[in-house]
PDB file of N, CA, C and O in Angstrom:
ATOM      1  N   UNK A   1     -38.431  -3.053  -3.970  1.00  0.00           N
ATOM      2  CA  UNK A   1     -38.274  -1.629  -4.174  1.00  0.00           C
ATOM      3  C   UNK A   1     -36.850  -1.237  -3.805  1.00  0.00           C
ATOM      4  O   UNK A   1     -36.344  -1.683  -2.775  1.00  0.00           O
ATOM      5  N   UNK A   2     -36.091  -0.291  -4.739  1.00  0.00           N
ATOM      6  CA  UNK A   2     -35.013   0.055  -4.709  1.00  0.00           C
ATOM      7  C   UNK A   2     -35.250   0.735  -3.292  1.00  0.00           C
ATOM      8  O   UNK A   2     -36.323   0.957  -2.731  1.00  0.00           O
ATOM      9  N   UNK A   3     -33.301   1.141  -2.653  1.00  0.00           N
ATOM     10  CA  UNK A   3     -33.378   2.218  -1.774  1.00  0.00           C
ATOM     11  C   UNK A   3     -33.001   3.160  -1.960  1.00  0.00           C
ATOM     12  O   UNK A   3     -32.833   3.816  -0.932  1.00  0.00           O
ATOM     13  N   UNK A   4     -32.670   3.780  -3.115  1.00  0.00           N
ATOM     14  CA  UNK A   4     -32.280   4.928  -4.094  1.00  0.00           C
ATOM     15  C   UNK A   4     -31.018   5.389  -4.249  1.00  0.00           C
ATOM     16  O   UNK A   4     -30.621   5.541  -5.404  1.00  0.00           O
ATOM     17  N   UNK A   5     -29.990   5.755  -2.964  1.00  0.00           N
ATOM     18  CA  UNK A   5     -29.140   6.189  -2.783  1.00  0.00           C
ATOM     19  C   UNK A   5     -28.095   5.265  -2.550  1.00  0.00           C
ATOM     20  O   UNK A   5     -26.885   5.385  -2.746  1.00  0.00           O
ATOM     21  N   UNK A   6     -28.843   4.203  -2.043  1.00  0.00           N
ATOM     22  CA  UNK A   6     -28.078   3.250  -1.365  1.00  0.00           C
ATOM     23  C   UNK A   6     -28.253   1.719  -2.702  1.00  0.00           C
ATOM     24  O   UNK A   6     -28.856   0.690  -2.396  1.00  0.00           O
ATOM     25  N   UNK A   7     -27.716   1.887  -3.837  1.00  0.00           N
ATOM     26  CA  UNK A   7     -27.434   1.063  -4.999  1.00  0.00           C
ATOM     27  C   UNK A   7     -26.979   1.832  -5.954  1.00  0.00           C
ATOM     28  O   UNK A   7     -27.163   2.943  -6.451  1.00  0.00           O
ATOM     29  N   UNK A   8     -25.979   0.397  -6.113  1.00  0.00           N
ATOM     30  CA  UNK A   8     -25.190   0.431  -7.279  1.00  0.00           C
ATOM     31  C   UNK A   8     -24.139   0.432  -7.575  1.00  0.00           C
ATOM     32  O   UNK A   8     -23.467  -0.175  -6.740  1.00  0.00           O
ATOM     33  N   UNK A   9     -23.404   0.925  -8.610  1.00  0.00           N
ATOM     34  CA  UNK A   9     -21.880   0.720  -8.024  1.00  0.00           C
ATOM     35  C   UNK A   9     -21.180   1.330  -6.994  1.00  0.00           C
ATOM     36  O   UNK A   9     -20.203   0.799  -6.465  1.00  0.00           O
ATOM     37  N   UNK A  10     -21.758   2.748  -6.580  1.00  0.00           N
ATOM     38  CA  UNK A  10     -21.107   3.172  -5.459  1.00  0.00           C
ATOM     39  C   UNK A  10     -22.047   2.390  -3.797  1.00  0.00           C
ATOM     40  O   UNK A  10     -21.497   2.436  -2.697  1.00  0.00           O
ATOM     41  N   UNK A  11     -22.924   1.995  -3.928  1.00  0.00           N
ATOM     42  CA  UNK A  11     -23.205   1.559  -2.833  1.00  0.00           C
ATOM     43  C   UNK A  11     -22.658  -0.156  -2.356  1.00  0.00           C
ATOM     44  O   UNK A  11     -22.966  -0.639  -1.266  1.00  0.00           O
ATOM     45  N   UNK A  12     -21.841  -0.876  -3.369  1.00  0.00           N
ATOM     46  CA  UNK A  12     -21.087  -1.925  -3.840  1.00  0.00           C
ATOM     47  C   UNK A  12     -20.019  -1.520  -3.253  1.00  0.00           C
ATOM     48  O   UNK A  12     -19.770  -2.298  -2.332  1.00  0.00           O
ATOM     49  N   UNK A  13     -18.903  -0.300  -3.358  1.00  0.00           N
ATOM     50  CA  UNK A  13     -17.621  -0.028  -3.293  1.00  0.00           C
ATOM     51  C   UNK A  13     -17.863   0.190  -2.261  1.00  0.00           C
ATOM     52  O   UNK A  13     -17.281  -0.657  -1.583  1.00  0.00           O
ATOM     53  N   UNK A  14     -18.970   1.539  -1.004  1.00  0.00           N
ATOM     54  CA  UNK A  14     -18.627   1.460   0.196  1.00  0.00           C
ATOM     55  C   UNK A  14     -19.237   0.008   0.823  1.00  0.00           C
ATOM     56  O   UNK A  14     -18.614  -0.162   1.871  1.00  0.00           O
ATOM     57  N   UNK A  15     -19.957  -0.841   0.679  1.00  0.00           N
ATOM     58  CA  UNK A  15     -19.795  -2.057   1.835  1.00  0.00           C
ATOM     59  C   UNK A  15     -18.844  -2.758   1.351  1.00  0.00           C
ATOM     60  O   UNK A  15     -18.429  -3.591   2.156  1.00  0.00           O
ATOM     61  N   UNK A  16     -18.277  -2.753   0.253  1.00  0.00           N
ATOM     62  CA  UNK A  16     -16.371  -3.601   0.086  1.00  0.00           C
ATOM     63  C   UNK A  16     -15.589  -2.725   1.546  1.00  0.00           C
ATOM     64  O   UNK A  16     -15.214  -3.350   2.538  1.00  0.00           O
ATOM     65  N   UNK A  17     -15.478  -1.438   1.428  1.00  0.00           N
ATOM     66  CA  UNK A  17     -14.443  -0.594   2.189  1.00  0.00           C
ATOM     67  C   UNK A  17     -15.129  -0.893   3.420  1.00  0.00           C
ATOM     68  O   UNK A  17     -14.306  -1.252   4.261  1.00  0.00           O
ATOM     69  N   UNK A  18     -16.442  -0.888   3.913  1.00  0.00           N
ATOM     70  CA  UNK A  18     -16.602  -0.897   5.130  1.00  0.00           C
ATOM     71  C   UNK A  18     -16.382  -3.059   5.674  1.00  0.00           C
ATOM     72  O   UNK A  18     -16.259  -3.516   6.811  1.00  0.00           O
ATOM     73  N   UNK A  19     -16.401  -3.474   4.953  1.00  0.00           N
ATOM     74  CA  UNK A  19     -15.864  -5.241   4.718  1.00  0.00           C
ATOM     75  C   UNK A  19     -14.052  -5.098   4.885  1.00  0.00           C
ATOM     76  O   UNK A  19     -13.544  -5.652   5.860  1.00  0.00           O
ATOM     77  N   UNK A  20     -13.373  -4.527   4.140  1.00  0.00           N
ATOM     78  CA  UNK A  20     -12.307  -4.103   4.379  1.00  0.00           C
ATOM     79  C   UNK A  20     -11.784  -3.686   5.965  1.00  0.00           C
ATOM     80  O   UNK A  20     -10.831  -4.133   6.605  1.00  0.00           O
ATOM     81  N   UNK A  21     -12.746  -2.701   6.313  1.00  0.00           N
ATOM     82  CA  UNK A  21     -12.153  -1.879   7.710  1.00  0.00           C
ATOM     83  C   UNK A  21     -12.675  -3.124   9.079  1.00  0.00           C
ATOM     84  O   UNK A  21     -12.357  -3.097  10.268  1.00  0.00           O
ATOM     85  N   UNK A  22     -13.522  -4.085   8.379  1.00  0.00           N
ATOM     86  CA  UNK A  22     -13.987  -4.758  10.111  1.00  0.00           C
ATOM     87  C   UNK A  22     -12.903  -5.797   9.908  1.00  0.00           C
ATOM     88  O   UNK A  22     -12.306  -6.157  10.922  1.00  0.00           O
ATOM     89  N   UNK A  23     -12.535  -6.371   8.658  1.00  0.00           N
ATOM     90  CA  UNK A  23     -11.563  -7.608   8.758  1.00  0.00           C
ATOM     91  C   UNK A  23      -9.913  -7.290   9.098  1.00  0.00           C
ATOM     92  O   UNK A  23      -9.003  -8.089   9.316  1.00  0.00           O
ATOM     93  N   UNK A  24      -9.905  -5.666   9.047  1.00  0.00           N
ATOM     94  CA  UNK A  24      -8.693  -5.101   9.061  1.00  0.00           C
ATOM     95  C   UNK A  24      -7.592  -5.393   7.898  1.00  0.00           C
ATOM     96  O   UNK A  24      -6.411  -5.550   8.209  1.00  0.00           O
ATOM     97  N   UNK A  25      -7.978  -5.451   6.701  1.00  0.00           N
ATOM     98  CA  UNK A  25      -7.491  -5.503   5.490  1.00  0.00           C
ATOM     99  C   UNK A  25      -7.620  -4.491   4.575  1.00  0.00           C
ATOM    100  O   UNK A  25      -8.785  -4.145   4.381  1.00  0.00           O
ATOM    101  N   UNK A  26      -6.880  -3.986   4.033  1.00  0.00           N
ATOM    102  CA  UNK A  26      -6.627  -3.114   3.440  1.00  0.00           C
ATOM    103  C   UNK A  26      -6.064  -2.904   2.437  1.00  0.00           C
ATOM    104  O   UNK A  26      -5.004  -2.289   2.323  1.00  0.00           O
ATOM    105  N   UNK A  27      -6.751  -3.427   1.521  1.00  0.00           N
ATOM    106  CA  UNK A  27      -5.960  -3.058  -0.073  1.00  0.00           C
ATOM    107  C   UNK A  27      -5.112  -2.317  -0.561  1.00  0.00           C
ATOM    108  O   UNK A  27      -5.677  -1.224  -0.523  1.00  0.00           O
ATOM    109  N   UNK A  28      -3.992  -2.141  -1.060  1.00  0.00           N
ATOM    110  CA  UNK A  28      -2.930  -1.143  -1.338  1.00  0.00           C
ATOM    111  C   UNK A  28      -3.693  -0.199  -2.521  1.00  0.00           C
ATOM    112  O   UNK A  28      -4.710  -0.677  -3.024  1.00  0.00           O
ATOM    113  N   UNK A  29      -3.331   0.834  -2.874  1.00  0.00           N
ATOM    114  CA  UNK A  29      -4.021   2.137  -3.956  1.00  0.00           C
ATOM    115  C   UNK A  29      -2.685   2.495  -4.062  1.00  0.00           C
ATOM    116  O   UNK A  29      -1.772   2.704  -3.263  1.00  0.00           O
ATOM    117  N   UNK A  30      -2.852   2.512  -5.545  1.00  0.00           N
ATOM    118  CA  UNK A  30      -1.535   2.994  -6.232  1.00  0.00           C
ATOM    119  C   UNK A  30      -1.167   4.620  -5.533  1.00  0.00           C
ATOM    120  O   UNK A  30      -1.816   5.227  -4.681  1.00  0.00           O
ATOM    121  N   UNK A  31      -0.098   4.972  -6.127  1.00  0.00           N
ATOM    122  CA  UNK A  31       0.444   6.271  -5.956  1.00  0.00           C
ATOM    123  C   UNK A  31       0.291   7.193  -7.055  1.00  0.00           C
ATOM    124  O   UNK A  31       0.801   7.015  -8.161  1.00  0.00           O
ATOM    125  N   UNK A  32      -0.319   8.042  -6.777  1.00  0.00           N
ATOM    126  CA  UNK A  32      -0.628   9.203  -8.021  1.00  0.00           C
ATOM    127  C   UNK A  32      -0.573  10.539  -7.460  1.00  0.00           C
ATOM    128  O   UNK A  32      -0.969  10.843  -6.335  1.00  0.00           O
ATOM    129  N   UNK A  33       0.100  11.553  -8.574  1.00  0.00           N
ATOM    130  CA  UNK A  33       0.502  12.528  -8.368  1.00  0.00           C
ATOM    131  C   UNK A  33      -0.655  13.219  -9.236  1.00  0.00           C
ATOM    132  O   UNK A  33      -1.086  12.598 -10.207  1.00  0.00           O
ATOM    133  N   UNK A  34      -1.334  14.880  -8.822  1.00  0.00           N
ATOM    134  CA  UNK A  34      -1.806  15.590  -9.782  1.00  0.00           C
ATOM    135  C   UNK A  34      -0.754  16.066 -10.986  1.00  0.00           C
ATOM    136  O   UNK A  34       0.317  16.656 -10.851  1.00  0.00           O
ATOM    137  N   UNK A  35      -1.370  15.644 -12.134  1.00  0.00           N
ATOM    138  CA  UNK A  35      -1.032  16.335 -13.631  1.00  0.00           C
ATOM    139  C   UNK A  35      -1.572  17.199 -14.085  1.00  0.00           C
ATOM    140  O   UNK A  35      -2.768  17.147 -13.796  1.00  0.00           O
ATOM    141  N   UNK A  36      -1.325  18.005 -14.669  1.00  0.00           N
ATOM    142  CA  UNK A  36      -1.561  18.992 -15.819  1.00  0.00           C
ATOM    143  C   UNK A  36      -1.731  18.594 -17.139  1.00  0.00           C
ATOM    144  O   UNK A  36      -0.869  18.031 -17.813  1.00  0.00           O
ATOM    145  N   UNK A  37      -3.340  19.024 -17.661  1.00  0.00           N
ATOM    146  CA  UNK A  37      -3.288  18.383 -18.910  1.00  0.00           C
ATOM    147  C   UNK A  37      -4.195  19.629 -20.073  1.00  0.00           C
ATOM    148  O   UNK A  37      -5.138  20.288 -19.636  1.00  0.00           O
ATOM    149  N   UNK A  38      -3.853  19.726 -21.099  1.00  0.00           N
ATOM    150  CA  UNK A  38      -4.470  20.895 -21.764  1.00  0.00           C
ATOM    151  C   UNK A  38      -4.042  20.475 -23.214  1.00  0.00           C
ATOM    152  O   UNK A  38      -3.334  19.491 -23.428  1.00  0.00           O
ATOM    153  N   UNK A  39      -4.556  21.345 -24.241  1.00  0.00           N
ATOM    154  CA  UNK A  39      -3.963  21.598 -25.534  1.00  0.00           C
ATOM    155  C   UNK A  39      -3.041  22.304 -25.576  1.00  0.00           C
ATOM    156  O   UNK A  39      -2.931  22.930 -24.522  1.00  0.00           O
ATOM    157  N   UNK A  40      -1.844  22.663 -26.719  1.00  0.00           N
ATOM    158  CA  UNK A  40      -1.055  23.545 -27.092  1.00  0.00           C
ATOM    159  C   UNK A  40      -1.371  23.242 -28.733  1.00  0.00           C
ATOM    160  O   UNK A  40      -2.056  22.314 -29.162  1.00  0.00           O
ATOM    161  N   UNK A  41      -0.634  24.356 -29.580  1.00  0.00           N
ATOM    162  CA  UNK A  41      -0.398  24.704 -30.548  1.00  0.00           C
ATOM    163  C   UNK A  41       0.164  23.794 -31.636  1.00  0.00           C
ATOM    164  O   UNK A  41       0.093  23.829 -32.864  1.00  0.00           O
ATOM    165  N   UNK A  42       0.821  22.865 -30.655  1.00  0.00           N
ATOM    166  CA  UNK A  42       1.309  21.959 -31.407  1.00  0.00           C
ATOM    167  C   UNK A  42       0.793  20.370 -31.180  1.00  0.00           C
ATOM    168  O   UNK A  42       1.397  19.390 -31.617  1.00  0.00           O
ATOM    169  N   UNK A  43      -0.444  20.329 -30.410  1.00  0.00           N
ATOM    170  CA  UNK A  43      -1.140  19.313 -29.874  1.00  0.00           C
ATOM    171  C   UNK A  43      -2.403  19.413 -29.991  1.00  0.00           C
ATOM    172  O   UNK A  43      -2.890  18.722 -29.096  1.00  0.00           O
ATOM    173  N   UNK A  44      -3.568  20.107 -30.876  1.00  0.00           N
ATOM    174  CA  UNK A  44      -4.738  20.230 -30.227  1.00  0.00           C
ATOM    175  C   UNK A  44      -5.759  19.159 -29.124  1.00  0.00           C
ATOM    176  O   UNK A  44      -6.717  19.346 -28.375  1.00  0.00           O
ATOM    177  N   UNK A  45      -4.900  17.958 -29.551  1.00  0.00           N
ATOM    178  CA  UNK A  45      -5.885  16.876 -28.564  1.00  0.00           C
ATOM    179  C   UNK A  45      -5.306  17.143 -26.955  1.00  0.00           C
ATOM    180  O   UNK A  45      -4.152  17.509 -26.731  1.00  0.00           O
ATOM    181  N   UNK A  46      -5.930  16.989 -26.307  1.00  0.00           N
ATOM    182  CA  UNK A  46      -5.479  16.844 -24.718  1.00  0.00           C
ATOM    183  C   UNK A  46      -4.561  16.143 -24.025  1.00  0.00           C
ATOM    184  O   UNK A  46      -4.806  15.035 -23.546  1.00  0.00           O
ATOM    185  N   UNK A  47      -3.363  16.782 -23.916  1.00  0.00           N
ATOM    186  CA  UNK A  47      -2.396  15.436 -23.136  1.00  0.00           C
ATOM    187  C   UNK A  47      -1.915  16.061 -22.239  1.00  0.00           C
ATOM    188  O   UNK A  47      -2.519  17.092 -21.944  1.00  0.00           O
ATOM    189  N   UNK A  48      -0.539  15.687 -21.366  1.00  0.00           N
ATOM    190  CA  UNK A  48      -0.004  15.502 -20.460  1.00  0.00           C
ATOM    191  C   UNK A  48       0.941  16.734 -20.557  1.00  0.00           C
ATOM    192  O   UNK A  48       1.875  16.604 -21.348  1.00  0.00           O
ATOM    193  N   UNK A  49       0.849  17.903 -19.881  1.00  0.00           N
ATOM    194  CA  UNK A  49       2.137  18.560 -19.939  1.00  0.00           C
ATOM    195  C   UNK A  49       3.218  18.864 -18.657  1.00  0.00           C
ATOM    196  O   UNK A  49       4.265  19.496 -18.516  1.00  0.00           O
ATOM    197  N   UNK A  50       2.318  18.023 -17.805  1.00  0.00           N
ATOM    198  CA  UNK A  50       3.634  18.269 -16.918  1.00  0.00           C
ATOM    199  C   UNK A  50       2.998  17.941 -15.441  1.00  0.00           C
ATOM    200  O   UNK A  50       1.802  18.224 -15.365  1.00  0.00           O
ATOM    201  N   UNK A  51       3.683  17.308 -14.069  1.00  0.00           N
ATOM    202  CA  UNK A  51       3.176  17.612 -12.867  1.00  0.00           C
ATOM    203  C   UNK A  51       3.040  19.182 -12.262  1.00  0.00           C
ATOM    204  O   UNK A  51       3.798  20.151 -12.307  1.00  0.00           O
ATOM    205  N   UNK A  52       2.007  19.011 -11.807  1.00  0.00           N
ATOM    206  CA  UNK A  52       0.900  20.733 -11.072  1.00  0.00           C
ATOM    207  C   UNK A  52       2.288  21.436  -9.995  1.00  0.00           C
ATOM    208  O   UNK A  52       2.455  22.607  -9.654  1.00  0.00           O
ATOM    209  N   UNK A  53       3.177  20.126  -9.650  1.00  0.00           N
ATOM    210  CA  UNK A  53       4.237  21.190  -8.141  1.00  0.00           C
ATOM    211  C   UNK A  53       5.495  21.243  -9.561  1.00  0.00           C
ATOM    212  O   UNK A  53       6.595  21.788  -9.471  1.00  0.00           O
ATOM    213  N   UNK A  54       5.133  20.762 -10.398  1.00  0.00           N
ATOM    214  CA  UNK A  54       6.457  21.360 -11.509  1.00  0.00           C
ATOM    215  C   UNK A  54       6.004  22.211 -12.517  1.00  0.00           C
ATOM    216  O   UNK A  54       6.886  22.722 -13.207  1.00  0.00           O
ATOM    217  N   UNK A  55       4.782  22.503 -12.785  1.00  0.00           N
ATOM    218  CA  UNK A  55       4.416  23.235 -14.434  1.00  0.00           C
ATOM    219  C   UNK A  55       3.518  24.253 -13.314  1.00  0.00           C
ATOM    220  O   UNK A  55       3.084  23.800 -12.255  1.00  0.00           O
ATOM    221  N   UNK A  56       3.356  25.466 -13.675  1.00  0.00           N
ATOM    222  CA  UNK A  56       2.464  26.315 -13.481  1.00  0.00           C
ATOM    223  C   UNK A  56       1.695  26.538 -14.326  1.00  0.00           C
ATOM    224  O   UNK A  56       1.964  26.980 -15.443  1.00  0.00           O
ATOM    225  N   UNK A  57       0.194  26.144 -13.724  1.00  0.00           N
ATOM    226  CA  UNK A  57      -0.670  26.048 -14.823  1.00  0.00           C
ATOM    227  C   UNK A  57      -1.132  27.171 -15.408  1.00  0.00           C
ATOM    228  O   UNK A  57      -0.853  27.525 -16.553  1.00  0.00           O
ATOM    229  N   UNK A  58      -2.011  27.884 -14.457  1.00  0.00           N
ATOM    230  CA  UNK A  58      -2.207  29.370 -14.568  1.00  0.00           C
ATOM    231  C   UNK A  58      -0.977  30.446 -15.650  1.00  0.00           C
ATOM    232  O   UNK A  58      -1.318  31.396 -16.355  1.00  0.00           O
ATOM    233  N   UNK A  59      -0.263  30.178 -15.560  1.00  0.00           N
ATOM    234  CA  UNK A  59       1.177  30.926 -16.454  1.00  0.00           C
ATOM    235  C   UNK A  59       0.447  30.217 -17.625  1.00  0.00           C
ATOM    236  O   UNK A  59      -0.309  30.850 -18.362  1.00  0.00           O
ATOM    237  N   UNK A  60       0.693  28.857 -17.788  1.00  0.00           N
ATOM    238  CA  UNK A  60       0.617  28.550 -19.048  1.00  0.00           C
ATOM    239  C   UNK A  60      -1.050  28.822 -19.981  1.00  0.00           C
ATOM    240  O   UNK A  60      -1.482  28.907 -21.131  1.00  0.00           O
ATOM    241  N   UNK A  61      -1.371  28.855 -18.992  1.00  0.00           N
ATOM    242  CA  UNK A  61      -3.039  29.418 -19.648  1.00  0.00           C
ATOM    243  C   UNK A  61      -3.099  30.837 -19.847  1.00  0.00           C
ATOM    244  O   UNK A  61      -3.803  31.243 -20.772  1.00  0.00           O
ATOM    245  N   UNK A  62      -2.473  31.664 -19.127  1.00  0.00           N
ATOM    246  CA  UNK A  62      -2.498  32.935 -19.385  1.00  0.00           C
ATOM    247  C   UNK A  62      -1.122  33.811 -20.538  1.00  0.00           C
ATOM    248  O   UNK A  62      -1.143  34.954 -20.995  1.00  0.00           O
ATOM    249  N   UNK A  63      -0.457  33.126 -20.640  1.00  0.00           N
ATOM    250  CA  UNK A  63       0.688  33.417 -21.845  1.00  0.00           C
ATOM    251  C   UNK A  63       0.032  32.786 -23.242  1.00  0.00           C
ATOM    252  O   UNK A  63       0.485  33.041 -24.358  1.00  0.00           O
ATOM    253  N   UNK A  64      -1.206  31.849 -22.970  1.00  0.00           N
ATOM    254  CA  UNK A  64      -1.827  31.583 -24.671  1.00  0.00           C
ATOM    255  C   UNK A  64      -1.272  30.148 -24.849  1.00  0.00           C
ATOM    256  O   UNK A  64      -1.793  29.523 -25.773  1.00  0.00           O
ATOM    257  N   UNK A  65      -0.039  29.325 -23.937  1.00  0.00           N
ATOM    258  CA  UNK A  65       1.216  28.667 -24.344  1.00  0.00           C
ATOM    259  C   UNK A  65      -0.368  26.973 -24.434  1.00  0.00           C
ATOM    260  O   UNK A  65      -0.130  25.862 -24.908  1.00  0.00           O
ATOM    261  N   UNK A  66      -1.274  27.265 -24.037  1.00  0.00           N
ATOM    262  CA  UNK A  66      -1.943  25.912 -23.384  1.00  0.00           C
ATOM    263  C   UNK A  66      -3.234  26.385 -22.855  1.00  0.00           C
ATOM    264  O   UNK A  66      -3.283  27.439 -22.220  1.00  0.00           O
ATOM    265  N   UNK A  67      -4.312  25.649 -23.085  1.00  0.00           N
ATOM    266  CA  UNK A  67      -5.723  26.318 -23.256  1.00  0.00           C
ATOM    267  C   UNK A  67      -6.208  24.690 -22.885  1.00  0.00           C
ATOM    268  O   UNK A  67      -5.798  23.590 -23.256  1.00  0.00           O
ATOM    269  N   UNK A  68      -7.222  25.114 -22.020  1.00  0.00           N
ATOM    270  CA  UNK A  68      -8.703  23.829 -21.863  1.00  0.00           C
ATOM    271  C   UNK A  68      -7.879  22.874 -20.553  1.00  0.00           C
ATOM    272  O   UNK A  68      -8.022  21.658 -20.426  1.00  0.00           O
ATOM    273  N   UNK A  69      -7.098  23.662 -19.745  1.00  0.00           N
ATOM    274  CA  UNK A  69      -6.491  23.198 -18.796  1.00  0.00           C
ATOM    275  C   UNK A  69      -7.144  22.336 -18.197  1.00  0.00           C
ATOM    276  O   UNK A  69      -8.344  22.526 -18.394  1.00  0.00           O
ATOM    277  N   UNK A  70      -6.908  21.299 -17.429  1.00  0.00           N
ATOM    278  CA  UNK A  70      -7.297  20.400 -16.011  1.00  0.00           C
ATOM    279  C   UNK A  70      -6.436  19.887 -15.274  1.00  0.00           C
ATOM    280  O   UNK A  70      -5.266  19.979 -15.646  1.00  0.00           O
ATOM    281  N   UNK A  71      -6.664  19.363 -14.322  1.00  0.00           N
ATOM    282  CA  UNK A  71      -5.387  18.649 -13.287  1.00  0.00           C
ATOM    283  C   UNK A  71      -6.326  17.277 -13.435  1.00  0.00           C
ATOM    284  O   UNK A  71      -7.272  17.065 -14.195  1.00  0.00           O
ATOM    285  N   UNK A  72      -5.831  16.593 -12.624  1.00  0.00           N
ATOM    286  CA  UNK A  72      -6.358  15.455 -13.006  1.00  0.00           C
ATOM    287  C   UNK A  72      -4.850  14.323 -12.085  1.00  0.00           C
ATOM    288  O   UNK A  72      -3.650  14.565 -11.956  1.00  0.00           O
ATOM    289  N   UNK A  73      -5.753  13.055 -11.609  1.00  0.00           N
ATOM    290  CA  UNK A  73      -4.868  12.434 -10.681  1.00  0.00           C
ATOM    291  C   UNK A  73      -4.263  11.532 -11.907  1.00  0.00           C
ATOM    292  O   UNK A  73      -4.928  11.460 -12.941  1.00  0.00           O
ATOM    293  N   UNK A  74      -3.132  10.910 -11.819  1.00  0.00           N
ATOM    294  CA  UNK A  74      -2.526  10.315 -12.806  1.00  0.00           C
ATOM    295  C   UNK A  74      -0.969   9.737 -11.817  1.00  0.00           C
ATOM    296  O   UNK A  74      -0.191  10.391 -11.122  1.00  0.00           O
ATOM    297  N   UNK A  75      -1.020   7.856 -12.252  1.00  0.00           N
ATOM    298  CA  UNK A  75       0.102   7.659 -11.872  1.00  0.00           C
ATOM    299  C   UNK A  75       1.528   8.712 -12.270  1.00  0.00           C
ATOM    300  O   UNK A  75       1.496   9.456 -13.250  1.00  0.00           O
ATOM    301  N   UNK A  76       1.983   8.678 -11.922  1.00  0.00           N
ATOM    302  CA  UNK A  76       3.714   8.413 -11.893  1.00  0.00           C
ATOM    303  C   UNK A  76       4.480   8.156 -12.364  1.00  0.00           C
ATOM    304  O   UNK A  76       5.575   8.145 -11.804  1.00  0.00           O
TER     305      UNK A  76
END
């Protein structure tokens, strides 16, 4: 009998991390900055318009310039 909460892939990833913290090893995790990602006028598919501490998102959703906004973690 399953233990419900405790399987699967997330119950896999925390006993790796808690295997990690007793051997004192620690895998490196890339570096990622939040992005900004939406449509424009000249894009309807969803891409990349800019990092969140450089593009103001809110402006660009509210001038019409970019619609269906998200942030979203994304290398560098």
């Amino acid at each position: 009998m399953g233990k419900g909460y405790a399987e699967g892939p997330a119950a896999e990833e925390a006993e790796r991390r808690r295997e990690e913290l007793a051997t004192g090893s620690e895998a490196t995790t890339a570096a990622t900055r939040l992005a900004v990602e939406g449509s424009t006028p000249d894009d309807q598919e969803r891409h990349f318009l800019g990092w969140a501490d450089e593009v103001d998102a809110d402006a660009l959703f509210a001038s019409g310039a970019a619609w269906g906004i998200r942030l979203v973690r994304r290398s560098p």
